[in-house]
N, CA, C and O atoms as a DFTB+ gen file, in Angstrom:
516 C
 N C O
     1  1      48.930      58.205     -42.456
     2  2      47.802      58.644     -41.722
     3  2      47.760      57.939     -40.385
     4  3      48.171      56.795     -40.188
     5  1      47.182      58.802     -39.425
     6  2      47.025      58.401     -37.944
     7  2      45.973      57.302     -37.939
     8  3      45.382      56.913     -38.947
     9  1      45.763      56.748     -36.449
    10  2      44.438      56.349     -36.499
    11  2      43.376      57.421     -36.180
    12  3      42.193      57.083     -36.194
    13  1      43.781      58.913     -35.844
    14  2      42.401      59.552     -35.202
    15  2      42.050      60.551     -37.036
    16  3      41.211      61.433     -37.217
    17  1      42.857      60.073     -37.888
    18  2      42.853      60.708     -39.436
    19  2      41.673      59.824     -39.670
    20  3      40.610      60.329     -40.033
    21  1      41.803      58.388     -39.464
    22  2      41.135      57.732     -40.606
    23  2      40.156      57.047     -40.097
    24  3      39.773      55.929     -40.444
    25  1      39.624      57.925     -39.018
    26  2      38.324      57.852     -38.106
    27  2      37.154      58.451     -38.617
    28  3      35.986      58.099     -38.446
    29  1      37.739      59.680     -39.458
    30  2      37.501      60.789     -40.233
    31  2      36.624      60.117     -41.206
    32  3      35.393      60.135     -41.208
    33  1      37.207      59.676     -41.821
    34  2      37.583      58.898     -43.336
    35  2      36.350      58.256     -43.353
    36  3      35.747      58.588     -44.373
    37  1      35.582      57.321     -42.527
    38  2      34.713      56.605     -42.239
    39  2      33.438      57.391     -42.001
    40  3      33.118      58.238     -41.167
    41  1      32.693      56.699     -43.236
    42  2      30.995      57.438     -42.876
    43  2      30.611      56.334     -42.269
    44  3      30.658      55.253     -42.856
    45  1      30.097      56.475     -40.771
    46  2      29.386      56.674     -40.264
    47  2      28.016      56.267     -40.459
    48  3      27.511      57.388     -40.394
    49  1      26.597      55.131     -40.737
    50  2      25.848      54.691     -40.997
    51  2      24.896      55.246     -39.810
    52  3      24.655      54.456     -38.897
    53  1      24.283      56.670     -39.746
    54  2      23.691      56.992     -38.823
    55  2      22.018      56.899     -38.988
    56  3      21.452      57.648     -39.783
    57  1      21.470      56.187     -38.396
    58  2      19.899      55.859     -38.609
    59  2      19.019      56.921     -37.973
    60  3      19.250      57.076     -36.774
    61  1      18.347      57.463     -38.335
    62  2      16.822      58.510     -37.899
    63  2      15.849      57.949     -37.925
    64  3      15.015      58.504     -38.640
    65  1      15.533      57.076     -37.472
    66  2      14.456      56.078     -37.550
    67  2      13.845      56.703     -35.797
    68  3      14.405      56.876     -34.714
    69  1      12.393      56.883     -36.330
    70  2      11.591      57.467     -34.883
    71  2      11.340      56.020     -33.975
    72  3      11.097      54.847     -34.258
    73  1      11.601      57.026     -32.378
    74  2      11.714      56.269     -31.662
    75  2      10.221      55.600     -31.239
    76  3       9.382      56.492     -31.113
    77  1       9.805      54.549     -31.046
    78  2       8.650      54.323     -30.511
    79  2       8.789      53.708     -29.580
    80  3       9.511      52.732     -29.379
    81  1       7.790      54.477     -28.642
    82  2       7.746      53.866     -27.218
    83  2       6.754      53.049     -26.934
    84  3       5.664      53.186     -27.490
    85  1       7.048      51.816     -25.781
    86  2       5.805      51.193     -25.587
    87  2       5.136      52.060     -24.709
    88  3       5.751      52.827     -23.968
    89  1       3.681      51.970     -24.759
    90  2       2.593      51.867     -23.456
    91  2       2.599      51.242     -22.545
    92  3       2.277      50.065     -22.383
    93  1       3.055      52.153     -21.714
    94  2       3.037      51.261     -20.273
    95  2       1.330      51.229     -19.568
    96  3       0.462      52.089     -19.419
    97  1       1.416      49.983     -19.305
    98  2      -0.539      49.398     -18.489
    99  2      -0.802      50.018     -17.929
   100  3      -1.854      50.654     -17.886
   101  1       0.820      50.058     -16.778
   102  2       0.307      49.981     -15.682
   103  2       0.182      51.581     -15.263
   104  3      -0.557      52.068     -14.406
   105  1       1.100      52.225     -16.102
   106  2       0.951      54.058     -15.649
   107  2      -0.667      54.001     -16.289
   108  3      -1.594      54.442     -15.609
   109  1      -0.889      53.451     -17.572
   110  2      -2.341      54.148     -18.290
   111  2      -3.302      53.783     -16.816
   112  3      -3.727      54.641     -16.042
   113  1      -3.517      52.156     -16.672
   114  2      -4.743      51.873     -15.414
   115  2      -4.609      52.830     -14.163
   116  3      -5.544      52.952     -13.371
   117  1      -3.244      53.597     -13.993
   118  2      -3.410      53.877     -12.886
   119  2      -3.799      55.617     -13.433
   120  3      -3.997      56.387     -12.493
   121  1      -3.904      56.199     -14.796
   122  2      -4.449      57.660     -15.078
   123  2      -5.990      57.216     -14.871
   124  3      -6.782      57.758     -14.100
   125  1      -6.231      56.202     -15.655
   126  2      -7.633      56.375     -15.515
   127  2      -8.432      55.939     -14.410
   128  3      -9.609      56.298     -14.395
   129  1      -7.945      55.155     -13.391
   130  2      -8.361      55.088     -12.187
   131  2      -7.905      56.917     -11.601
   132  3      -8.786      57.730     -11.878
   133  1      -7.377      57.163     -11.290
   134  2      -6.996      58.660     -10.825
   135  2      -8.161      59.374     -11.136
   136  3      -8.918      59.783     -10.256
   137  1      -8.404      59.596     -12.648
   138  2      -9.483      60.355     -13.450
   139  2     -10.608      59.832     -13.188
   140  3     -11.433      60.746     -13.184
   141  1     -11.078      58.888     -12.973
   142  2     -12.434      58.034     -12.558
   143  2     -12.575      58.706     -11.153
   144  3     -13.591      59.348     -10.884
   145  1     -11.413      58.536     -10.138
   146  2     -11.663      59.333      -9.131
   147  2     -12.058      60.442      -8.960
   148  3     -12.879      60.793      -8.113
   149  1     -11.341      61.321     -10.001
   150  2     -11.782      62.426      -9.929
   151  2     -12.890      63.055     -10.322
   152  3     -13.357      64.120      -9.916
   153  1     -13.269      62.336     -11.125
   154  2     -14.665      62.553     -11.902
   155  2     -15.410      62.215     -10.941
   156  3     -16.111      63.156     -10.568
   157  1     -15.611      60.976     -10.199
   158  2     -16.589      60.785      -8.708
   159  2     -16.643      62.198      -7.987
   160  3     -17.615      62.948      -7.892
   161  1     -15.418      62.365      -7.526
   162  2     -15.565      63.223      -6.758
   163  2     -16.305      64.948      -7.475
   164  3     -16.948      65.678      -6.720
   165  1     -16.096      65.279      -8.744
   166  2     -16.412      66.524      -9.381
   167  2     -17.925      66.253      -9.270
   168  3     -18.795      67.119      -9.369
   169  1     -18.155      64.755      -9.021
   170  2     -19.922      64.719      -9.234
   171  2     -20.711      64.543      -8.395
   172  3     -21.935      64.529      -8.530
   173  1     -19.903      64.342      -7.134
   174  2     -20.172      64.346      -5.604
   175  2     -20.138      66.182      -5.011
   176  3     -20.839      66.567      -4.076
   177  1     -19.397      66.892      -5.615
   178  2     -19.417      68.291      -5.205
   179  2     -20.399      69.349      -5.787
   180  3     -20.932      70.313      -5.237
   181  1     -20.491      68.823      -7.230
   182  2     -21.552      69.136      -7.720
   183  2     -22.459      68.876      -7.329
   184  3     -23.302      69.745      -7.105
   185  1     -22.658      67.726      -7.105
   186  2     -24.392      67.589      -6.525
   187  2     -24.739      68.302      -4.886
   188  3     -25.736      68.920      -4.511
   189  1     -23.559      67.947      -4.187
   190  2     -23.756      68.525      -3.245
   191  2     -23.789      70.202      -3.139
   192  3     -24.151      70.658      -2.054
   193  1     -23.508      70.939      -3.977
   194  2     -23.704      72.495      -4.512
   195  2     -24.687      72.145      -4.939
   196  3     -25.410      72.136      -3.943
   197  1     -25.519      71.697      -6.104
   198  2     -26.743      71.482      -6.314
   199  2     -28.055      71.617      -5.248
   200  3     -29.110      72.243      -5.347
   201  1     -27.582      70.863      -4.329
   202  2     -28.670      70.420      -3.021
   203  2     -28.376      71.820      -2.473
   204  3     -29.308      72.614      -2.343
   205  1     -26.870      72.226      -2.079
   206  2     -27.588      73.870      -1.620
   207  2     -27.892      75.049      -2.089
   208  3     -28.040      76.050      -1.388
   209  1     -28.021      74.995      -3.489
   210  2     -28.373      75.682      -4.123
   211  2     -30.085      76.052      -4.292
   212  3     -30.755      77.081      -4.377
   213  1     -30.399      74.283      -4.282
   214  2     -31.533      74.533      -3.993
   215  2     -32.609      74.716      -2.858
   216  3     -33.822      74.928      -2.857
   217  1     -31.311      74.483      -1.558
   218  2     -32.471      74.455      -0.137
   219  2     -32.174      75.931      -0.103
   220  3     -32.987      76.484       0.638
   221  1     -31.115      76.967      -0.751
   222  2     -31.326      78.537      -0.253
   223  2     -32.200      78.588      -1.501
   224  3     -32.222      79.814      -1.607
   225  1     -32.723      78.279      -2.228
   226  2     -33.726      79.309      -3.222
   227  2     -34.893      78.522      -2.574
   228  3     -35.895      79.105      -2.986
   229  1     -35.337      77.373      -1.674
   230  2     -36.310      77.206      -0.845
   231  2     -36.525      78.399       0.061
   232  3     -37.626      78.885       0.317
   233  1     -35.280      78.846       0.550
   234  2     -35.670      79.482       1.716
   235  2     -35.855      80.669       1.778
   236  3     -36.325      81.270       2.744
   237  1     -35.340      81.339       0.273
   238  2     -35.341      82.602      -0.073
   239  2     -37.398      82.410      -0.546
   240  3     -38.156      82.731       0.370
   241  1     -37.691      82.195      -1.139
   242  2     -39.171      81.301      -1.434
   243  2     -39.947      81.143      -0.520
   244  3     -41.107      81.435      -0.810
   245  1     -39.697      80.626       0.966
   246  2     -40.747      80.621       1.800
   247  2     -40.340      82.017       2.650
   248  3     -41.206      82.547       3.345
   249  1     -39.442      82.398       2.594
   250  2     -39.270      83.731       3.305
   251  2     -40.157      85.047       2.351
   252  3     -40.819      86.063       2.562
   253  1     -39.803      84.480       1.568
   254  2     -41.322      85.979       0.814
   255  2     -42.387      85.508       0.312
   256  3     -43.094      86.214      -0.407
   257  1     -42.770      83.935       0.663
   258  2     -44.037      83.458       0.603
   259  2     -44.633      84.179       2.173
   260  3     -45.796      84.580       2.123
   261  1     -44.047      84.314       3.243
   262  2     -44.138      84.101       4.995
   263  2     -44.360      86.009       4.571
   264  3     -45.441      86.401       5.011
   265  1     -43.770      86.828       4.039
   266  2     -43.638      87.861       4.071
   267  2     -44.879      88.484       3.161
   268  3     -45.261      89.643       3.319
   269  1     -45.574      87.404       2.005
   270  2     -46.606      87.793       1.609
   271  2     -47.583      87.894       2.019
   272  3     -48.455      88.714       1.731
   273  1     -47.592      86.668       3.124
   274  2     -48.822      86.006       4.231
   275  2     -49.160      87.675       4.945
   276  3     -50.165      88.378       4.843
   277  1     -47.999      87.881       5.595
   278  2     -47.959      88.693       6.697
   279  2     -48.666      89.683       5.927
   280  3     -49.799      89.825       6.388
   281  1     -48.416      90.501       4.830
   282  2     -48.908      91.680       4.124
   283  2     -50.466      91.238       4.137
   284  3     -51.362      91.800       4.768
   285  1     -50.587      90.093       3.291
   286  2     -51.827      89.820       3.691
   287  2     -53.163      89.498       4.539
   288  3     -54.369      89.573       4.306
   289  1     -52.336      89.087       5.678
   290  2     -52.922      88.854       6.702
   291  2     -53.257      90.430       7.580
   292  3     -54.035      90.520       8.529
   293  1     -52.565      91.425       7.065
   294  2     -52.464      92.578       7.629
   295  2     -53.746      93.715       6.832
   296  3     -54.293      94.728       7.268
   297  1     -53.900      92.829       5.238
   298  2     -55.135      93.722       4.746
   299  2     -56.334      92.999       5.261
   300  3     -57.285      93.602       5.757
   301  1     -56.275      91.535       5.122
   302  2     -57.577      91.192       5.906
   303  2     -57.728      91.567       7.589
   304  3     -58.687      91.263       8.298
   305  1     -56.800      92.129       7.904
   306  2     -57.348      93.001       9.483
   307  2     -57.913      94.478       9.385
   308  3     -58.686      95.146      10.071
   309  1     -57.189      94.690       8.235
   310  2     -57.637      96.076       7.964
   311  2     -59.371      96.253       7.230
   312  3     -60.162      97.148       7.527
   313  1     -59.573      95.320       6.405
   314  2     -60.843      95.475       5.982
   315  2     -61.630      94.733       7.164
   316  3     -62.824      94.996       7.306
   317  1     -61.126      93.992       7.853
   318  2     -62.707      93.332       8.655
   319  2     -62.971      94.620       9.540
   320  3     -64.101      94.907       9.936
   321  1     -61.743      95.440       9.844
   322  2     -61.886      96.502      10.950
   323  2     -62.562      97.723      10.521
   324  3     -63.078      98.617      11.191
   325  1     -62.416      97.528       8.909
   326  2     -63.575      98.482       8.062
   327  2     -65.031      98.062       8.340
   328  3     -65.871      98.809       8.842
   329  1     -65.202      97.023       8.031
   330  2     -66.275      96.642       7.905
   331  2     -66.936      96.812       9.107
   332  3     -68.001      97.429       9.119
   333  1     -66.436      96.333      10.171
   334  2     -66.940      96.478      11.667
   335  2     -67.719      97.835      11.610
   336  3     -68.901      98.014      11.901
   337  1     -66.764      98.789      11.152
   338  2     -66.772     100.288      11.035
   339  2     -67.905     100.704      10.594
   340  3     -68.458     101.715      11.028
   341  1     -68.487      99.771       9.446
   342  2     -69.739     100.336       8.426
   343  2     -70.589      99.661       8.966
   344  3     -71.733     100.116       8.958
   345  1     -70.343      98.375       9.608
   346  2     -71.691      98.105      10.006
   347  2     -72.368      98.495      11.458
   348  3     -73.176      97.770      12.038
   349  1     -71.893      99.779      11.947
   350  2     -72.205     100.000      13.371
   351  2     -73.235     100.517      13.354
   352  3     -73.570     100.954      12.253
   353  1     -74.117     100.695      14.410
   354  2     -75.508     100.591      14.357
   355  2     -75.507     102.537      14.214
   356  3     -76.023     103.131      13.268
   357  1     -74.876     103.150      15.273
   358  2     -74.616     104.803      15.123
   359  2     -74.825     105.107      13.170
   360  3     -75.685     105.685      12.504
   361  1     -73.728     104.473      12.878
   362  2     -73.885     105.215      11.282
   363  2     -74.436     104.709      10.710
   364  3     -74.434     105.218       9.589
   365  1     -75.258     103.531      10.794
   366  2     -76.284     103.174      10.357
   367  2     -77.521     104.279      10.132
   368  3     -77.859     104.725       9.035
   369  1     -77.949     104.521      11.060
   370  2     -78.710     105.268      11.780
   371  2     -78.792     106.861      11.134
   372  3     -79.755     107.564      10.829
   373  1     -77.086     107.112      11.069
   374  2     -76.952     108.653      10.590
   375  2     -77.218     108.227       9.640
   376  3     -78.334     108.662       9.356
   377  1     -76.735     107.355       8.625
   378  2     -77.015     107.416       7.019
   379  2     -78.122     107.345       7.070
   380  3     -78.202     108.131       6.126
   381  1     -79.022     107.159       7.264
   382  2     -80.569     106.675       7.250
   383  2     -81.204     107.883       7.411
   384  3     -82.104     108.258       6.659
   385  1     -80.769     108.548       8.395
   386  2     -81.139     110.263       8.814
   387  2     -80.958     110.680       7.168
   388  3     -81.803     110.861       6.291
   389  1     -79.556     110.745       7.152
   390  2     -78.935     111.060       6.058
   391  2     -80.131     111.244       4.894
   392  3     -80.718     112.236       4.460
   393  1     -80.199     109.956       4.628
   394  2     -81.624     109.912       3.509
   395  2     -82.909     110.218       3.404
   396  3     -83.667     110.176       2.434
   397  1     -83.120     110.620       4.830
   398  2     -84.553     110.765       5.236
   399  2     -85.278     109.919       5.196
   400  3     -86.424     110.061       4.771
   401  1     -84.750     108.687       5.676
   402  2     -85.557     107.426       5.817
   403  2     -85.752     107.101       7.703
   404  3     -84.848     107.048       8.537
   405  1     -87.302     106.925       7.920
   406  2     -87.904     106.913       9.234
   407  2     -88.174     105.314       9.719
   408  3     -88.425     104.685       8.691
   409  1     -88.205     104.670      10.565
   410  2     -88.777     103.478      11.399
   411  2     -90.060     103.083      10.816
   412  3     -91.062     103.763      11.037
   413  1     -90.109     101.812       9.934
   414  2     -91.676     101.370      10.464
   415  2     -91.440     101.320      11.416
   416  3     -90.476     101.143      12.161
   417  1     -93.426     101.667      11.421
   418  2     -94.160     101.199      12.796
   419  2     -94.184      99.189      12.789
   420  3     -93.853      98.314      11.990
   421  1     -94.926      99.253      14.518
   422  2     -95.490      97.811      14.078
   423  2     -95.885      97.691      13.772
   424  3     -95.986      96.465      13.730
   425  1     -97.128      98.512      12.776
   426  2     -98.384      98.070      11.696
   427  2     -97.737      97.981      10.665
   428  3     -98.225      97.186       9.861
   429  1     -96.446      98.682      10.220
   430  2     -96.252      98.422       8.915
   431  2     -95.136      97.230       8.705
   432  3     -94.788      96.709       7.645
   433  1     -94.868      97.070       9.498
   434  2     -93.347      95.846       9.791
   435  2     -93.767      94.301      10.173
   436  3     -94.479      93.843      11.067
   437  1     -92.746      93.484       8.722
   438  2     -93.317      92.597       8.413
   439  2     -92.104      91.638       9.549
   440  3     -90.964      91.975       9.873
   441  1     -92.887      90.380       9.943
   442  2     -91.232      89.975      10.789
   443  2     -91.502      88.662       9.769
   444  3     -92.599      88.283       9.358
   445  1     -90.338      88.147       9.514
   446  2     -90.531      86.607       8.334
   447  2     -89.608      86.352       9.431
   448  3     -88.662      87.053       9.793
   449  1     -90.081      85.081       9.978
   450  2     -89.629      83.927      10.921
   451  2     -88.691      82.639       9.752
   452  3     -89.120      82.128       8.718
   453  1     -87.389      82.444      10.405
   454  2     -86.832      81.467       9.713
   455  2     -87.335      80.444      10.024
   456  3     -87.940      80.373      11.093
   457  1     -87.208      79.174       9.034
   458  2     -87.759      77.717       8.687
   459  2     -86.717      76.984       9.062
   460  3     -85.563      76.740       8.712
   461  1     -87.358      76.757       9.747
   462  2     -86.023      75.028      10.435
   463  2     -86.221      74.028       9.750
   464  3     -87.222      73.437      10.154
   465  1     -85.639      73.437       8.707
   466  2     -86.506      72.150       8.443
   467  2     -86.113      71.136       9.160
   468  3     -85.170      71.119       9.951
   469  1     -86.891      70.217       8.868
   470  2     -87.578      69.156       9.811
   471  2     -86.330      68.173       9.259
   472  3     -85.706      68.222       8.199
   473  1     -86.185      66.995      10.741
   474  2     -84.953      65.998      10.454
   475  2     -85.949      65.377       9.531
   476  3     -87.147      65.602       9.357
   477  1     -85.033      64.449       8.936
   478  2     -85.288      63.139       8.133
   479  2     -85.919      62.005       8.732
   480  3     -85.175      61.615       9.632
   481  1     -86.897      61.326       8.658
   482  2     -87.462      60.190       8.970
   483  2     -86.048      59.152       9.357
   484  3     -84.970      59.025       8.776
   485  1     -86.589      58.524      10.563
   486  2     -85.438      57.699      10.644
   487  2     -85.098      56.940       9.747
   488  3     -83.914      57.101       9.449
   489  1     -85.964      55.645       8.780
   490  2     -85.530      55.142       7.542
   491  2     -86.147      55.757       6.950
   492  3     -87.376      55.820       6.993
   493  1     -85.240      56.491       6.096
   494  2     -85.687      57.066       4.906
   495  2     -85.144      56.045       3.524
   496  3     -84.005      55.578       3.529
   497  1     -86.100      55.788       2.393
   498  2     -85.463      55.565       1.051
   499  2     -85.419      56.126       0.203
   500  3     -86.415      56.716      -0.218
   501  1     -83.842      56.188      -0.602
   502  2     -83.125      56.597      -0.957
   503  2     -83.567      56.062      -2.704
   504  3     -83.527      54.850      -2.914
   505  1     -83.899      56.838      -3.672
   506  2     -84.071      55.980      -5.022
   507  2     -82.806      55.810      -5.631
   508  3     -82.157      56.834      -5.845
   509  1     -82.371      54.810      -5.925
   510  2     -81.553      54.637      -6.860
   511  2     -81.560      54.014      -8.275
   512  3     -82.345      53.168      -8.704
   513  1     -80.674      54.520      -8.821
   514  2     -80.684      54.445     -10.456
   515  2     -80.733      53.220     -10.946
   516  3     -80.745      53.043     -12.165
């Protein structure tokens, strides 16, 4: 026999034993510094979307608060301009026709004078409890 025969010949003591690797520090400190970063930053963008999220639903908010005003401000012109309307002395007058209602005279017309009341004594006392 050769020597490449009795190469053959020979088992071979082959081990399958799993490989274990160490942990390296310095890659782990430097994932979780990375990830710490990144997490800052996901919570810095967020908030800052937050803040404009909420100054446009401010502004959407005072823009149809400003738009309610206006509607409103537009019925209180409309009724005082009613009112003006009803209280004019002309249709006063016709409605009154209207009803067949006539003028006292001055014999029958009462005039009630308003009451001013009178200031307060300069010291006045005050009762207390």
């Amino acid at each position: 026999m050769s020597g490449a025969d009795f190469e053959y010949a020979i088992k071979k003591d082959v081990r399958n034993n799993p490989i274990v690797r160490e942990v390296d520090e310095a890659r782990q400190r430097q994932i979780r510094r990375s990830l710490a970063i990144g997490g800052v930053l996901v919570l810095v963008i967020l908030f800052s979307a937050w803040q404009n999220l909420a100054l446009v639903q401010h502004g959407y908010a005072t823009q149809r608060l400003q738009d309610e005003m206006a509607a409103e401000q537009a019925i209180n012109r409309r009724l005082h301009l009613e009112i003006d309307v009803l209280r004019t002395p002309e249709r006063i007058e016709m409605l009154a026709k209207q009803l067949k209602l006539v003028a006292p005279s001055q014999a029958e017309a009462i005039v009630i004078e308003r009451v001013i009341p009178s200031a307060p004594p300069d010291k006045s006392v005050v009762a207390a409890r």
